[in-house]
C-alpha positions as CSV (number, residue, x, y, z in Angstrom):
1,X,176.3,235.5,-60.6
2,X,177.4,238.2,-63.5
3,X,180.9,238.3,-63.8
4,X,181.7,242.0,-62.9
5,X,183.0,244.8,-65.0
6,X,184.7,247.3,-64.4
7,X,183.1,251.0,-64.8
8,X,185.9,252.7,-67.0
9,X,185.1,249.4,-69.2
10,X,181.5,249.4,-69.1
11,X,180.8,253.2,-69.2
12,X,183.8,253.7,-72.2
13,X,182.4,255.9,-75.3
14,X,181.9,253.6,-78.2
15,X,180.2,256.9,-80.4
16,X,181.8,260.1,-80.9
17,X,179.1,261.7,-79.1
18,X,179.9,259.6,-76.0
19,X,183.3,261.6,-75.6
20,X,183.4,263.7,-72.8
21,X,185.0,267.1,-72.9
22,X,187.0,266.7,-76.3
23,X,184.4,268.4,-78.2
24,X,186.6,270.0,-80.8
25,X,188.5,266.7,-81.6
26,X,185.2,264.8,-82.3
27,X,183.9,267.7,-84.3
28,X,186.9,267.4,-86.3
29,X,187.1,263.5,-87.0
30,X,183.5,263.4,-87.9
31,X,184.2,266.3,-90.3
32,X,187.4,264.3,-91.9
33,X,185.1,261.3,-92.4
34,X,182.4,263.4,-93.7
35,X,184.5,264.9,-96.5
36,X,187.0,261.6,-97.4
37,X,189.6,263.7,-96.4
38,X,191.5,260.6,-94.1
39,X,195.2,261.4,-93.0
40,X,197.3,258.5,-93.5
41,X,198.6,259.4,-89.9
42,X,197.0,260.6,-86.7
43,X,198.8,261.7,-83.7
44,X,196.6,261.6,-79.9
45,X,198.5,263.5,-77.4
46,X,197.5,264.2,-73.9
47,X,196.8,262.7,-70.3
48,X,195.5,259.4,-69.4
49,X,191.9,258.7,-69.2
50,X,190.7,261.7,-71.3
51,X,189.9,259.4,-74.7
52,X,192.1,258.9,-76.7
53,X,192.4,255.2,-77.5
54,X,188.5,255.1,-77.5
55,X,188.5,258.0,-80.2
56,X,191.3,256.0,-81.6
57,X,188.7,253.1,-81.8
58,X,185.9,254.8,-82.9
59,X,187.5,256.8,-85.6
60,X,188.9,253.4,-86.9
61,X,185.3,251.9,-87.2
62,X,183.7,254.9,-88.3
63,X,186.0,254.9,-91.5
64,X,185.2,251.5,-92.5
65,X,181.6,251.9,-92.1
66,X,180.9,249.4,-89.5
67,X,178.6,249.0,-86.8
68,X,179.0,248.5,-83.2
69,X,178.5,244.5,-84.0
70,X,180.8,244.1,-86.8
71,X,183.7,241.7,-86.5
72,X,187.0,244.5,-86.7
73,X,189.8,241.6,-86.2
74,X,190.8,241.7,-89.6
75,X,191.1,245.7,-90.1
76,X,191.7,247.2,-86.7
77,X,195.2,246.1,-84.8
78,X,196.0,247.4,-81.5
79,X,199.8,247.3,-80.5
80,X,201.6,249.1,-77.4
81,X,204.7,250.7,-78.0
82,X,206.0,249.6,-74.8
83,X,206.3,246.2,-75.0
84,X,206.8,246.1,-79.2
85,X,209.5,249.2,-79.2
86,X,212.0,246.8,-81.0
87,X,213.3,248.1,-84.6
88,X,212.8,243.9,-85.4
89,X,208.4,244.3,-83.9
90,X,208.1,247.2,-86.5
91,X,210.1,245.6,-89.0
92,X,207.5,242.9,-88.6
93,X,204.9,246.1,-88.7
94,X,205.9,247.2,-92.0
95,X,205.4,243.5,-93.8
96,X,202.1,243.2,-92.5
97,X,201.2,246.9,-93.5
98,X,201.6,245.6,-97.6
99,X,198.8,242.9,-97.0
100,X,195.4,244.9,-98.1
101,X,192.1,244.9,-95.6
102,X,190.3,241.6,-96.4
103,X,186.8,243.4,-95.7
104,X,186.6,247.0,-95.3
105,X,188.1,250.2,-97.3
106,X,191.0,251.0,-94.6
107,X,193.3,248.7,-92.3
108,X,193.8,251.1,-89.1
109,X,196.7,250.0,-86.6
110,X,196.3,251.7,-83.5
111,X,199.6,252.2,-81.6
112,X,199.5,253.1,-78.2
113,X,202.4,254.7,-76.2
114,X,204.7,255.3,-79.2
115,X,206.4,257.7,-77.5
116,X,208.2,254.4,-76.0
117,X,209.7,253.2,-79.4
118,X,213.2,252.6,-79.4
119,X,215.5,255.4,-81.3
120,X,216.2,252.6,-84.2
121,X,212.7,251.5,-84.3
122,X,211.2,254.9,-84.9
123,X,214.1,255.5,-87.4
124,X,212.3,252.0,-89.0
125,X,209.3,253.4,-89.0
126,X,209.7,256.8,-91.2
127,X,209.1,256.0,-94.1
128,X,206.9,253.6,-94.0
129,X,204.9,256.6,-92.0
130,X,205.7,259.2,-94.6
131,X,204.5,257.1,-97.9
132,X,202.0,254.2,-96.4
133,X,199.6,252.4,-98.9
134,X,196.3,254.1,-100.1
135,X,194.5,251.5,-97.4
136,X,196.8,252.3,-94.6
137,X,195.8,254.5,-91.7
138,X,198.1,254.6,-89.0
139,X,196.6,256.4,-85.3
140,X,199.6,257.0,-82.8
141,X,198.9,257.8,-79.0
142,X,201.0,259.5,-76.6
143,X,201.2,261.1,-73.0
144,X,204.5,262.0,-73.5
145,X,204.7,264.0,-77.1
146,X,208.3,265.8,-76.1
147,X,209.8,262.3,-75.9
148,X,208.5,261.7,-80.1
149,X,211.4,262.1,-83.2
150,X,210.2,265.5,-84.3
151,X,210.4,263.8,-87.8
152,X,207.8,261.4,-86.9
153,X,205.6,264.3,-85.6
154,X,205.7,267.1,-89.0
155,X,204.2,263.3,-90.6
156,X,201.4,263.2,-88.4
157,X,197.9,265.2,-88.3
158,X,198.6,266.1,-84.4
159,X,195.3,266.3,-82.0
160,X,196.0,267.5,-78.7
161,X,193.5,266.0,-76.0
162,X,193.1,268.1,-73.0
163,X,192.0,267.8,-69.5
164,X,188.6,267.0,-68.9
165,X,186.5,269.7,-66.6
166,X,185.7,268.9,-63.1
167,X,182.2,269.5,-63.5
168,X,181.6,267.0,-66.8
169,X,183.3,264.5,-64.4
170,X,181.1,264.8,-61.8
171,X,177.8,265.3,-64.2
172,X,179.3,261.9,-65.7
173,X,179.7,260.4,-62.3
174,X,176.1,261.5,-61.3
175,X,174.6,260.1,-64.4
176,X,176.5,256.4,-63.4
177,X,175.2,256.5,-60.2
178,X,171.4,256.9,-61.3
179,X,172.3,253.9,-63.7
180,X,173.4,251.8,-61.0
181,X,171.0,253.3,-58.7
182,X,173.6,254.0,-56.2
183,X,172.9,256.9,-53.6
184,X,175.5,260.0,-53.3
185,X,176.0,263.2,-52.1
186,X,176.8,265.7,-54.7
187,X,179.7,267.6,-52.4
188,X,181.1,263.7,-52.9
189,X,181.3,263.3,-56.5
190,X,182.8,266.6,-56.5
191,X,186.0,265.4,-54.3
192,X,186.2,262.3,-56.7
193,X,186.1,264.7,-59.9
194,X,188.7,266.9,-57.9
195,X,191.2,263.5,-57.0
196,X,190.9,262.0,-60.7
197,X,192.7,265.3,-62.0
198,X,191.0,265.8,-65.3
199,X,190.9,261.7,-66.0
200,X,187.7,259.9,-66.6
201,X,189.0,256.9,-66.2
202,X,190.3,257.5,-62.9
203,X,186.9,258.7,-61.8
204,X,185.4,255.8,-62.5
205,X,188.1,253.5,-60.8
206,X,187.5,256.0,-57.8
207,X,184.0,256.0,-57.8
208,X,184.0,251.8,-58.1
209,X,186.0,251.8,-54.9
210,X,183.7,253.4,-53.4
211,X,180.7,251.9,-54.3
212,X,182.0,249.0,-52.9
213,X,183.3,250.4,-49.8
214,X,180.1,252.1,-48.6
215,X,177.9,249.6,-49.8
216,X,176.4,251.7,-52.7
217,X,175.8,255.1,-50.4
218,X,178.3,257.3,-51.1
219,X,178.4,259.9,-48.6
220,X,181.1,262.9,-48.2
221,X,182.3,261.6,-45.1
222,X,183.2,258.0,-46.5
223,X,184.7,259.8,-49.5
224,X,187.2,262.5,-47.5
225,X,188.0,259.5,-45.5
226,X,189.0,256.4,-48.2
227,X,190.7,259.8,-50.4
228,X,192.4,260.5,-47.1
229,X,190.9,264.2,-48.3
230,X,190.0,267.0,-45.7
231,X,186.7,268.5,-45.7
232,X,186.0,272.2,-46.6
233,X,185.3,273.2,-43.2
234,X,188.8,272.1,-41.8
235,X,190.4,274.5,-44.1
236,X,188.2,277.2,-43.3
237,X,188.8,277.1,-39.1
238,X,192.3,276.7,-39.9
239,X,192.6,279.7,-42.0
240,X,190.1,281.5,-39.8
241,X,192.7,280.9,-37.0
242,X,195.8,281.8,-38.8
243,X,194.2,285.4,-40.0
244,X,193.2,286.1,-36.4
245,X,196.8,285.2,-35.3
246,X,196.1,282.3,-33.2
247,X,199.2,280.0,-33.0
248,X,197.8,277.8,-30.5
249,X,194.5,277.0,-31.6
250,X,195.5,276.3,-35.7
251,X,198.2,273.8,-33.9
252,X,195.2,271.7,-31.9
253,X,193.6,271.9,-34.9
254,X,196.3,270.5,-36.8
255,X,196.9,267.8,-34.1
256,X,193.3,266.8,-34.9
257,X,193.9,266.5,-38.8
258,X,196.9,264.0,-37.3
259,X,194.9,262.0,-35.0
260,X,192.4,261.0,-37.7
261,X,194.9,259.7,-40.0
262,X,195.3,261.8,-42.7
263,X,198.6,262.6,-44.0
264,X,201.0,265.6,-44.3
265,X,201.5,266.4,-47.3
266,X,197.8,265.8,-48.9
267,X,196.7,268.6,-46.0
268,X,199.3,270.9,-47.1
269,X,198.0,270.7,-50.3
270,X,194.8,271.3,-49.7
271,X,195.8,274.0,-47.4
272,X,197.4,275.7,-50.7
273,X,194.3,274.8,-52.8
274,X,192.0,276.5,-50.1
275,X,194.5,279.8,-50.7
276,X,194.4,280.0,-54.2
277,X,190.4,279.3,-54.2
278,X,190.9,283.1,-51.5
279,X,192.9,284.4,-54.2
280,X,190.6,283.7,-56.8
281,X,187.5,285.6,-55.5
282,X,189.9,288.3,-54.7
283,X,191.1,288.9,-57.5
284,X,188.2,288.5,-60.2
285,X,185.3,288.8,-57.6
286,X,184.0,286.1,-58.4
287,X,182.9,282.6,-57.6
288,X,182.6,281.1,-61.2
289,X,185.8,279.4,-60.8
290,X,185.1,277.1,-57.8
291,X,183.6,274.0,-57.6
292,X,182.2,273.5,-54.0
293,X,179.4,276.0,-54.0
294,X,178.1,275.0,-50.2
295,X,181.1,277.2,-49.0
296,X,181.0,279.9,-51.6
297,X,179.8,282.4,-49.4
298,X,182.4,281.5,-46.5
299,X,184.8,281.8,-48.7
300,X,183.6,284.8,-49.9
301,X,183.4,286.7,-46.1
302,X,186.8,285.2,-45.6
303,X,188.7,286.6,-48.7
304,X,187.6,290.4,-47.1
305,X,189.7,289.8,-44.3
306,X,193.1,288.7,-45.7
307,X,195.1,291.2,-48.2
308,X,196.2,289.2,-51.7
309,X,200.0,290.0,-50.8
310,X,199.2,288.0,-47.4
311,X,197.6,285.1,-49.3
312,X,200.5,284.9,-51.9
313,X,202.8,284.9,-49.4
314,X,201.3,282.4,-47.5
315,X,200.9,280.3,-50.4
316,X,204.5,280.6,-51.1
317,X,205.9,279.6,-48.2
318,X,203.4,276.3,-48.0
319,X,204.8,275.5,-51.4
320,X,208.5,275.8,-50.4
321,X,207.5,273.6,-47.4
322,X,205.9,270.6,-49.8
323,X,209.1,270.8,-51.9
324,X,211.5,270.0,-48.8
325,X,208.8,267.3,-47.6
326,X,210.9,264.5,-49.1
327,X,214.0,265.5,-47.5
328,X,212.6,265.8,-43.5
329,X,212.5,263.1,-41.1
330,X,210.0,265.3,-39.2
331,X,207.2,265.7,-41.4
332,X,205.1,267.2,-38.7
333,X,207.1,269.4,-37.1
334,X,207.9,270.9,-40.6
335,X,203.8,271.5,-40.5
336,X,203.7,272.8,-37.7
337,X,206.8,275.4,-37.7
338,X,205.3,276.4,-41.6
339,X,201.6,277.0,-39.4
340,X,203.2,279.1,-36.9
341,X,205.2,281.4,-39.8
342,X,202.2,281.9,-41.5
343,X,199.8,282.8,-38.4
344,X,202.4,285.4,-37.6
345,X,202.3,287.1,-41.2
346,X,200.8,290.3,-41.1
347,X,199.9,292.6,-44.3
348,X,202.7,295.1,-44.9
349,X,200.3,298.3,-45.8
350,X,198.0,297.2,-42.4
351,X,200.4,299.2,-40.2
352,X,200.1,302.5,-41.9
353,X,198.5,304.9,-39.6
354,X,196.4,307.2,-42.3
355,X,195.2,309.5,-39.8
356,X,198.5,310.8,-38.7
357,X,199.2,311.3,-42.1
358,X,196.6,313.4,-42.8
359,X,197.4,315.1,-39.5
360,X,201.1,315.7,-40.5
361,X,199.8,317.2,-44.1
362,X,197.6,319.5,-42.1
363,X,200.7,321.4,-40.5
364,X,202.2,321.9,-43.6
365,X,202.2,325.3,-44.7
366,X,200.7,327.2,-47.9
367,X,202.6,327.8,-51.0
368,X,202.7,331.4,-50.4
369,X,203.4,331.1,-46.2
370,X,206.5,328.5,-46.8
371,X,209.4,330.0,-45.7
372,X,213.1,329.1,-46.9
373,X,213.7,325.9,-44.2
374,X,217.5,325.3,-43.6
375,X,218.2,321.6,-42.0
376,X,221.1,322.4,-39.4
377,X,222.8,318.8,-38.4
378,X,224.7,319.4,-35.3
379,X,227.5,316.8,-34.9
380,X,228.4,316.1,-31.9
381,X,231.8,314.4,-30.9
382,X,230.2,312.2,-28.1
383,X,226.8,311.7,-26.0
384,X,226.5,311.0,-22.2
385,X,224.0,308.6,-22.9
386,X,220.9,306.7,-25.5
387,X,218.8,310.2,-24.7
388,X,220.9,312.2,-25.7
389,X,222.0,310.1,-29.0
390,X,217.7,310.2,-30.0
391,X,217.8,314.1,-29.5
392,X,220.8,313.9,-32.3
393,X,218.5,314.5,-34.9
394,X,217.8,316.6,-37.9
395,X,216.4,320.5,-36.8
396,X,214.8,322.6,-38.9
397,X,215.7,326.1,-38.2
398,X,215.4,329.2,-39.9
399,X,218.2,329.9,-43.1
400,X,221.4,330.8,-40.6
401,X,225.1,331.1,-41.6
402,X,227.3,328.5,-43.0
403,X,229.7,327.7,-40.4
404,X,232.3,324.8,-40.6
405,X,230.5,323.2,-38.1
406,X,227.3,322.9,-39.5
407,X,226.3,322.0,-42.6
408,X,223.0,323.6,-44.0
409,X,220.7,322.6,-47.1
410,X,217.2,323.4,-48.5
411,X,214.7,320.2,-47.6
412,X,211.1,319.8,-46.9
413,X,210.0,319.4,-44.0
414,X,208.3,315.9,-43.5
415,X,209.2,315.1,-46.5
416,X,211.6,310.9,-46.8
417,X,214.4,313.3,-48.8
418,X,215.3,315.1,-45.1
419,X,216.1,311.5,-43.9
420,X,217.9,310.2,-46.7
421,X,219.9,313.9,-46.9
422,X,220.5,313.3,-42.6
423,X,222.1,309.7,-43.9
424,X,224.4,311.4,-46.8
425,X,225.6,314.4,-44.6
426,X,226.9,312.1,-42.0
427,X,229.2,310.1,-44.6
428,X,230.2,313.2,-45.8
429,X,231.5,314.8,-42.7
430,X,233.1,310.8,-42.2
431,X,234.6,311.3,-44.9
432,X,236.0,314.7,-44.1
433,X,237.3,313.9,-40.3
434,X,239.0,310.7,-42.3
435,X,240.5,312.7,-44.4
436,X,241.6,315.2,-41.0
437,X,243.3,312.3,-39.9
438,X,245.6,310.7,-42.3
439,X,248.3,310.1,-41.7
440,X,252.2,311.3,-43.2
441,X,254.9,309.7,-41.9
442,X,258.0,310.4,-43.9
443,X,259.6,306.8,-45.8
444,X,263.1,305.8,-45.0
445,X,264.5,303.1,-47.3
446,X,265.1,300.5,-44.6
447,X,261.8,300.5,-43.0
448,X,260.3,300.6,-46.8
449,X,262.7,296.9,-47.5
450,X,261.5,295.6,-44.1
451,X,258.0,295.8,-44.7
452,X,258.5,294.7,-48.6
453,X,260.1,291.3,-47.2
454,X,257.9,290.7,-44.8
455,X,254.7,291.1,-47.8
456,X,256.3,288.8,-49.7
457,X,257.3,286.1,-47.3
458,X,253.4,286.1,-46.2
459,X,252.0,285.9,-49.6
460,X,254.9,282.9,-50.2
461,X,252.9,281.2,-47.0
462,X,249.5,282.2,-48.5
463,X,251.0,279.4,-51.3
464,X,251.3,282.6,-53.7
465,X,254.8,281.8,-54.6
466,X,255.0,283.4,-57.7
467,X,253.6,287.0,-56.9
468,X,256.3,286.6,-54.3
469,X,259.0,285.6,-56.7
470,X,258.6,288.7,-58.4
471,X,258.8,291.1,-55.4
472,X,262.0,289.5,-54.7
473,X,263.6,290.2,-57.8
474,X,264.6,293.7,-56.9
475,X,264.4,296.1,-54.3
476,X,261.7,299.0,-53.8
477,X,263.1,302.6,-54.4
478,X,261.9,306.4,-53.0
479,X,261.4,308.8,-55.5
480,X,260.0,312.2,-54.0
481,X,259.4,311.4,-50.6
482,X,256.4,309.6,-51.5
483,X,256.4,307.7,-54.5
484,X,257.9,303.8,-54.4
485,X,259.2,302.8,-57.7
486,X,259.7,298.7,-57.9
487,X,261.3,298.1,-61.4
488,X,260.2,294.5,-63.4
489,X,261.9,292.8,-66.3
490,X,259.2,291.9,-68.5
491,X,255.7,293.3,-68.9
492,X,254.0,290.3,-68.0
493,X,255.5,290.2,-64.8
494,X,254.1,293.8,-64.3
495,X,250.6,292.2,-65.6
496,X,251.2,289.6,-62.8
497,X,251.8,292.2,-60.0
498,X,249.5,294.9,-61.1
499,X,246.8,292.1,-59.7
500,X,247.9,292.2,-56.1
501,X,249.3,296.2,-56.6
502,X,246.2,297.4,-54.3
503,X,246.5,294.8,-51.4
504,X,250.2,295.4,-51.6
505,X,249.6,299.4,-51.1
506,X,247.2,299.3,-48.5
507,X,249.9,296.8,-46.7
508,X,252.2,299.5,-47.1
509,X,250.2,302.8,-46.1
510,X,249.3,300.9,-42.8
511,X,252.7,299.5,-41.8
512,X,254.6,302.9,-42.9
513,X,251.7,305.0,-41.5
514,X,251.9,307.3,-44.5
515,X,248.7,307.3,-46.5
516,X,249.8,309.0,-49.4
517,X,252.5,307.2,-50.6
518,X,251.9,305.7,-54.3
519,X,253.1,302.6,-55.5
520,X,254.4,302.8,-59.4
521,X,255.9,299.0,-61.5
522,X,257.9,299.7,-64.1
523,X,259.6,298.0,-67.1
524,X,263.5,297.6,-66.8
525,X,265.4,295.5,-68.7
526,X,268.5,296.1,-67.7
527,X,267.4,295.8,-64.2
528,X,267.5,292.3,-64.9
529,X,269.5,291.8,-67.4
530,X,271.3,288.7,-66.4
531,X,267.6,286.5,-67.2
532,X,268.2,287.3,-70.8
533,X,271.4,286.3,-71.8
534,X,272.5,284.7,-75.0
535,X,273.6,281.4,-75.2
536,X,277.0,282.7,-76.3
537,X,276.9,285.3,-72.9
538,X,276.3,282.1,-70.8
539,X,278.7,280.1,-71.9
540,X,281.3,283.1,-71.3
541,X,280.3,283.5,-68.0
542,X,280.5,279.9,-66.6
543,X,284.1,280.1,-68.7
544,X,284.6,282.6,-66.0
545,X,283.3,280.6,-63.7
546,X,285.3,277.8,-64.6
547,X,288.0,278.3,-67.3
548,X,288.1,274.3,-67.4
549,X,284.8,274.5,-69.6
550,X,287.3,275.6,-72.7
551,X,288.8,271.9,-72.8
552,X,285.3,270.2,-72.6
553,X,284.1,272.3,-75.6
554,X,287.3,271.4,-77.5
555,X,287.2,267.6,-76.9
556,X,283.1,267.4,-77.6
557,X,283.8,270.1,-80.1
558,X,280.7,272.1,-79.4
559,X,279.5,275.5,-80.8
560,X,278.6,278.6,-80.1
């Protein structure tokens, strides 16, 4: 029996030529080799699977001339950064980098994951990096380039490795199959190219598993089922329902998904994929840029019956609900509920009636016919009932008097401004009946102290001890009927009270019912005087206080 091996192992590129999908890199290697122009340092970047230890590899042989049989112990070492990240494993790094190549014209190390080096190590490894020997080539590869010392990258030639295209995958998956004369369906090898997102190697893992779970037939059915992936035509009866508006069909649908095992999340994702493959043809009007062309033309009919605001809102809100999947208990209900929004979502512009419309522009009149229209807003104090408040609406009329009652301005008929003018006219004449109604009770002094006190003991509850501090440090005055003068020592304490000033007037207009009344701080030192005496002015008053304080001063024989 033949010991078995795996496919990404078997099938990995050992030529330049065998790369898949990294055209431009290879291009550019071979053209570096070609010329003798080697860089001392090579930087890989990009995701798994796509190459880039295998170019590593190759590049490494191709310098040094060997073939696919030569022995490349002595002149190629592979080390990963992740389990040699200490500054002591590239200490050890940099003595072996002064031995020369024992065969060969270049000693290649090969360091994979270096973006796991430890901060000293890569610190270590500068210089060494910077000025290698003539016979050193170092190749770095990363996933993660962010996480690299940006000193580290300005000394490396940088190549960045990209995704590799869903259709090379499945062309390479198609050519393995022949090889190992295994039978597929094409729509299969597509789902695999779709799952391994962009990696080769994880196409080949996928397609190994199953090969050996469907015995060498690989059918679309097997595949949807072991990549717990839906099938096309789920997504298409489910959208088909949800653009027709029916809730309780897309449910049993849903409930179907459920019953066969498949899981939440991985159908709301291909829910959204299915969306964006809508938006797609709707937007470029074309197909070029999907992959399953069996349902091209579904997909095609079903894009003319959905608007692109409807589909980007839909895709939205199934976004949204993948992000809080992690956080509820219910996954299915949070399906379900997200289902039901997005069967009720209806294009905004679908409503617009265009034929009345056209119908209202037809009873506009000619340029020359219009006649000056005057929009006459009745108010009216009260209706009897909801009839009569819909009849309370904006008239045109012919141009008529200005009278207090009625207010009258140039508009157009039909026309949004009329509505927007109706809106404006009504605060106005608020405004004015407000104004009707103010109030002007005349201030007496007590009531004025009453109400003062009270302000202050509630802002001294509110825990606002020191805006009540102040207000307590005098008392409120009348100055022409209206004004209240409230003098302050300092003008930081009239900084500190200017901040409550128009909480404290309102206060005051309602609880003295006088609406006119304005509220004036103002700086008096002598108001307060007795906070800013002298040291000298104290100690005369507490001798008046207590003329005893003269014999204490004489026996400690203080100063002042």
């Amino acid at each position: 029996m033949s010991k078995f091996v795996v496919s990404s192992l078997k099938y990995r590129p050992n030529l330049f030529e065998k790369v898949i999908g990294q055209e431009n890199i290879t291009k550019t290697l071979k053209n570096s080799i070609a010329d003798q122009k080697i860089p001392s340092a090579i930087l890989f970047c990009g995701p798994r699977g796509v190459g880039k230890t295998s170019c590593a590899r190759i590049f490494a042989r191709e310098i040094n001339k060997f073939t696919l049989h030569d022995d490349l112990s002595f002149n190629i070492f592979e080390l990963d950064a992740a389990s040699n990240n200490k500054v002591e494993d590239i200490r050890d790094l940099i003595d072996k980098v002064r031995i020369p190549p024992q065969i060969g014209k270049y000693k290649v190390y090969i360091i994979d994951e270096v973006h796991m080096l430890s901060k000293s190590a890569e610190n270590a490894f500068l210089k060494t990096l910077e000025e290698p020997p003539p016979y050193i080539v170092f190749i770095l590869a990363t996933t993660e380039k962010n996480k690299i010392l940006p000193t580290i990258l300005s000394r490396c030639q940088i190549y960045d490795f990209n995704r590799v295209n869903e259709i090379e995958i499945t062309k390479n998956l198609q050519q393995i199959c022949e090889n190992e004369n295994v039978e597929y369906d094409i729509e299969a090898l597509k789902i695999i190219s779709s799952k391994s997102d962009g990696s080769i190697r994880d196409s080949l893992t996928i397609l190994d598993r199953l090969i050996s779970f469907t015995n060498k037939n690989i059918t679309i059915e097997e595949t949807s089922k072991t990549l717990n992936v839906l099938d096309e035509e789920t997504y298409i009866n489910i959208v088909e329902k949800t653009i027709t508006g029916s809730i309780v069909e897309v449910i049993m649908i849903f409930n179907s998904v459920t019953e066969k095992g498949f899981d939440e999340k991985e159908f709301l994702i291909g829910l959204a994929n299915h969306y964006r493959n809508l938006l797609i043809i709707k937007s470029t009007n074309s197909q070029q840029f999907l992959i399953n062309e069996s349902t091209n033309k579904v997909l095609l009919e079903q894009s003319k019956k959905i608007s692109k605001s409807e589909i980007i809102e839909r895709i939205t809100k199934i976004e949204n609900s993948i992000f809080k999947f992690s956080e509820i208990e219910n996954k299915r209900l949070l399906v379900e509920i997200l289902l039901m929004k997005i069967s009720s979502i209806k294009d905004k512009d679908s409503g617009i009636e265009t034929s009345e419309i056209e119908k209202k522009k037809s009873e506009l009149k000619k340029p020359d016919q219009i006649q000056e229209i005057t929009n006459s807003v009745e108010i009216k104090e009260s209706s009897k009932n909801e009839k009569d408040l819909k009849k309370n609406e904006i008239e045109f009329k012919p141009k008529k008097e200005i009278n207090t009652n009625k207010i009258n301005t140039d508009v157009s008929a039909f026309s949004l401004s009329s509505l927007k003018l109706k809106k404006k006219i009504n605060d106005e004449i608020k405004k004015i009946e407000s104004s009707k109604e103010k109030k002007d009770q005349d201030l007496e002094i007590y009531n004025l102290k009453e109400k003062w006190n009270l302000y202050s003991n509630e802002l001294e509850k509110k825990g606002k001890g020191n805006y009540s501090s102040l207000l307590t440090l005098n008392e409120p005055t009348i100055e022409d009927k209206k004004n209240i003068v409230y003098n302050v020592p300092t003008k930081s304490s009239k900084k500190e009270l200017i901040e409550i000033k128009q909480d404290l007037t309102r206060f005051l207009k309602s609880s003295l019912k006088n609406d006119y009344l304005v509220l004036k701080f103002e700086v008096n030192n002598e108001a307060n005087k007795e906070f800013f005496l002298t040291p000298k002015e104290k100690y005369e008053k507490l001798k008046e206080i207590n003329p005893t304080i003269e014999k204490l001063k004489t026996d400690l024989k203080l100063d002042f």
